[in-house]
C-alpha positions in Angstrom: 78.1 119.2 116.4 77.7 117.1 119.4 76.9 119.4 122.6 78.3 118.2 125.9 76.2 118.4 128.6 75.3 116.2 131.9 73.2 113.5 129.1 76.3 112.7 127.2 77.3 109.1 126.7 81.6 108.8 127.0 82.8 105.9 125.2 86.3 105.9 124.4 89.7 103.5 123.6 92.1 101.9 125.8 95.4 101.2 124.3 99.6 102.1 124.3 99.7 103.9 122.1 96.7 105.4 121.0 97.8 108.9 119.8 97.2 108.3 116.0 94.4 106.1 116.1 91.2 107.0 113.4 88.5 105.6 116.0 87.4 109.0 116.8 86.6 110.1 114.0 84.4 106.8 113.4 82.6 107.1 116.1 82.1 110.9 116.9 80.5 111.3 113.1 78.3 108.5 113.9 77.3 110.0 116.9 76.8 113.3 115.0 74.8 111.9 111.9 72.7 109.7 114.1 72.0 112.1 116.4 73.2 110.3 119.4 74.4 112.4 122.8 77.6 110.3 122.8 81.2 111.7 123.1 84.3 108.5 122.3 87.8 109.7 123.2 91.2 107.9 123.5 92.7 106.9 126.9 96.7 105.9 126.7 96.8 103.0 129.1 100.0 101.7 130.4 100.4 97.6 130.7 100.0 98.0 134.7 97.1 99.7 134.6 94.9 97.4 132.8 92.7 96.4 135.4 92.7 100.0 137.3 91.4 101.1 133.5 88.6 98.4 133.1 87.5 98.9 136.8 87.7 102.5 136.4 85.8 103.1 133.1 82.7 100.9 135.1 83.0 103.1 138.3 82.8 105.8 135.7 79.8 104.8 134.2 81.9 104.8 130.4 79.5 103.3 128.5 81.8 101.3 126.0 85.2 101.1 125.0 87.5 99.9 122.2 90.6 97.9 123.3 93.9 98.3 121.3 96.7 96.7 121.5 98.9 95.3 123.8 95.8 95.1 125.2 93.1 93.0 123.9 94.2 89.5 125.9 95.3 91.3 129.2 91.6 92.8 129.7 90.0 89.4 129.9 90.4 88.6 133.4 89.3 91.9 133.9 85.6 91.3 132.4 82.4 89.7 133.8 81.6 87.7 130.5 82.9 87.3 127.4 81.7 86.5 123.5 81.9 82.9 122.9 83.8 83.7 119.6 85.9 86.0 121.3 86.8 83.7 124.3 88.3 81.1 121.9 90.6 84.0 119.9 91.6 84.6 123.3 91.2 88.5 122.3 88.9 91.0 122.6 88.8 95.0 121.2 84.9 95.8 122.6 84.2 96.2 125.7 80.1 96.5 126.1 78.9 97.5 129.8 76.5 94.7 131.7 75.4 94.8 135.1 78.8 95.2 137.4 81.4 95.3 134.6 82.2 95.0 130.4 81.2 92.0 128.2 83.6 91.2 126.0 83.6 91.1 122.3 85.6 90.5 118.9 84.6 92.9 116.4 87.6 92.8 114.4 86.8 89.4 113.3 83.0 90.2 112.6 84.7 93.9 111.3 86.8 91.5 108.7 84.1 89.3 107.3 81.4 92.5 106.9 84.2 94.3 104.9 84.7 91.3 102.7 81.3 91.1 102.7 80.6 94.2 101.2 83.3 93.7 98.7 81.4 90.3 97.6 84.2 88.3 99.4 82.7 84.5 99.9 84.1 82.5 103.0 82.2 79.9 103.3 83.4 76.8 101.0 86.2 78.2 99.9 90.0 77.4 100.1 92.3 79.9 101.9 95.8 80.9 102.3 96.5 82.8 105.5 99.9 84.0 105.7 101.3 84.4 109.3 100.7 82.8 112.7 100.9 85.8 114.9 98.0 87.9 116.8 95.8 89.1 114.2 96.8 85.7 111.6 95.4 83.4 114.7 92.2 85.6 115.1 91.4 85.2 111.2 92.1 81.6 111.1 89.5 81.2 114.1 87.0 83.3 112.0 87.5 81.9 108.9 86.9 78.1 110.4 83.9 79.7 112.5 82.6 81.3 109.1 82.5 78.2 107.2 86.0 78.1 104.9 86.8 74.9 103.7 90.1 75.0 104.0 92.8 77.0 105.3 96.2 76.8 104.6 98.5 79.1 107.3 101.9 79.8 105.7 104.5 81.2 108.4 107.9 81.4 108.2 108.5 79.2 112.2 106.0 76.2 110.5 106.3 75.4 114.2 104.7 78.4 115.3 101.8 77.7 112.8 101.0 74.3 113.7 101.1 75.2 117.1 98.1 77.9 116.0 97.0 75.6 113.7 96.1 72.6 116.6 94.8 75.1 118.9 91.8 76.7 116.5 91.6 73.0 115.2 90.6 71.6 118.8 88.9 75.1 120.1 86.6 74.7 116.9 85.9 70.8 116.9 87.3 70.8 113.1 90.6 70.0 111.1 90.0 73.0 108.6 93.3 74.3 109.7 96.9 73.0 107.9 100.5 74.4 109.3 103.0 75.0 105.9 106.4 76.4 105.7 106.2 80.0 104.0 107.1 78.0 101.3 104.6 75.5 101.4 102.2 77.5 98.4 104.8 75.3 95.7 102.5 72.1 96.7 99.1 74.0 96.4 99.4 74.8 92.7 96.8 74.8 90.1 94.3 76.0 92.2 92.9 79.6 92.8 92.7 81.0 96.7 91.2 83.3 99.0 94.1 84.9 100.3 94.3 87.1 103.3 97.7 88.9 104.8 98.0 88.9 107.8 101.9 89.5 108.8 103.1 92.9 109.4 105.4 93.2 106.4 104.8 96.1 104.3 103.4 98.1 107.4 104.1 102.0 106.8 107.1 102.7 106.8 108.7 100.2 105.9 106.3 99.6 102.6 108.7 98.0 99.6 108.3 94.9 101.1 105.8 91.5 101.2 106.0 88.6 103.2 106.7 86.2 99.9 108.0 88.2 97.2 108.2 85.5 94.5 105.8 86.4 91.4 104.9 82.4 90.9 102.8 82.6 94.5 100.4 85.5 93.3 99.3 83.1 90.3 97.5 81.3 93.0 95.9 84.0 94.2 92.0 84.7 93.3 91.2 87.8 95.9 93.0 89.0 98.5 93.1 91.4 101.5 95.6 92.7 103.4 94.8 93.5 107.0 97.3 96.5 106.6 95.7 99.6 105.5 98.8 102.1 105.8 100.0 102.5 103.0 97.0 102.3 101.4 98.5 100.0 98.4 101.2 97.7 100.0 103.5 95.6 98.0 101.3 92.3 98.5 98.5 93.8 96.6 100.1 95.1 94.0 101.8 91.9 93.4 98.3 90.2 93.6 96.8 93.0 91.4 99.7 92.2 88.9 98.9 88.8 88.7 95.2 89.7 88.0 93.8 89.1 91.3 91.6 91.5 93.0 93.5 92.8 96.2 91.9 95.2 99.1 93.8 96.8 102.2 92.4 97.0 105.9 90.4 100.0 106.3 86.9 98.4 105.7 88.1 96.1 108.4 88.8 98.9 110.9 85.8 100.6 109.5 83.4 97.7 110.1 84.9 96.9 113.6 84.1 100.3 114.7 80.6 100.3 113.3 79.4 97.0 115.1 80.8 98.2 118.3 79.1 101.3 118.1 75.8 99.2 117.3 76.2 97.2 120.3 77.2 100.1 122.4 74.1 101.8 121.2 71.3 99.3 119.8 71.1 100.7 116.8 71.9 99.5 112.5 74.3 101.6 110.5 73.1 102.2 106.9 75.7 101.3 104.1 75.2 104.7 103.0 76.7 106.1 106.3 79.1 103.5 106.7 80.4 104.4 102.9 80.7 107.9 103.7 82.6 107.5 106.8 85.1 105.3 104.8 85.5 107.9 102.3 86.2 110.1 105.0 89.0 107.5 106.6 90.8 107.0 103.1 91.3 111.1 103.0 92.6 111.0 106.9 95.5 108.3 106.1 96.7 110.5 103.1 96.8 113.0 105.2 99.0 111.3 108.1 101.2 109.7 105.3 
């Protein structure tokens, strides 16, 4: 158990809300098997108080801190540098202290590609289908082009929207890796086999008997998949991708992994895969337990 004494490291998350977040948990039995005098604990930050929070947390000599949403644009003007990675999302969720203020990071996009990673997900060269052209859908699309993908393939229901998303990681990356399709669009990529990753709130606990396309004739397309929802911990998309015979994994790696590389960069230090494993085992018990 982690004694708190005048040593002790705070780290902690800003966000509204943060009252059921798993971060803690992460990051205080990191802290606990590595032996580490740090302490992470949630802050609940209204909108209006975004830059009293970041300014605050420095004068307060925090020495890291998550960022949650509606957060993770609205702290950037608040930083003294930012990832390069993260600057072109236009996001960041780790804040990592340098001299007078927080460098900004992304380490739910390098979170994403280390779960799939572990999973034996391959990026690079392959074909993708991205469905949605929201938040989180435009932070994967700039990963995957960044990560090598040959080709992705953003389905949203405003086909507007997308190709708006769709131009800007296109120009921001120097590349034309990104295509804008109706939600419908999948009927002109047939014969083929995808990557496919979810990245639209349908199916989000607790509203959980639905997917973002529902017709059966799309998941034949489908190769792997992951959902960036991990509550519940088997939404409708992946069991229609399982049913199709597709391999299909929820979010929880990806929340796992984000957590673990900022805790490395708050702390200069590697997490085994034997730790990280046994925190995720821990995380899959703690969202039964809420649901």
């Amino acid at each position: 158990m982690i004694q708190i004494n005048g040593k002790t490291k705070t780290c902690g998350l800003i966000g509204c809300p943060v009252e059921h977040t798993l971060s803690p948990l992460i990051h205080n039995t990191l802290s606990e098997h590595m032996g580490q005098n740090m302490v992470y604990v949630p802050f609940h930050v209204e909108r209006e108080n975004v830059e009293a929070a970041v300014k605050g947390a420095h004068a307060l000599s925090i020495g890291g801190l998550n960022v949650t949403v509606p957060h993770k644009s609205a702290v950037i003007p608040y930083l003294k540098e930012i990832d390069s990675l993260a600057e072109k999302i236009g996001a960041v969720n780790t804040l990592v202290p340098v001299e007078s203020g927080y460098k900004g990071y992304n380490t739910d996009m390098t979170g994403l590609q280390r779960a799939m990673e572990s999973e034996g997900i391959v990026i690079s060269g392959k074909e993708t289908i991205l469905l949605g052209a929201g938040g989180a859908s435009r932070a994967v699309a700039f990963m995957l082009a960044a990560k090598g993908a040959k080709k992705v393939y953003m389905l949203n229901r405003s086909p507007d929207k997308a190709q708006m998303v769709a131009d800007e990681v296109n120009k921001a990356m120097g590349c034309e890796k990104v295509t804008a399709m109706p939600i419908d669009g999948y009927k002109k990529l047939a014969g083929k086999k995808y990557l496919c990753i979810q990245g639209t709130s349908v199916g989000l606990y607790p509203d959980c008997g639905k997917a973002v396309i529902e017709d059966e004739a799309f998941y034949n397309l489908v190769e792997v998949a992951v959902d960036l929802i991990y509550k519940p911990a088997k939404t409708k998309f992946m069991s229609l991708c399982e049913a199709a015979g597709a391999k299909a994994y929820n979010g929880l790696k990806m929340l796992l992994y984000q957590g673990i590389i900022a805790y490395e960069l708050w702390n200069d230090v590697q997490i085994s895969d034997e730790l990280a494993g046994n925190i995720y085992e821990m995380m899959k018990e703690e969202t039964k337990i809420e649901e």
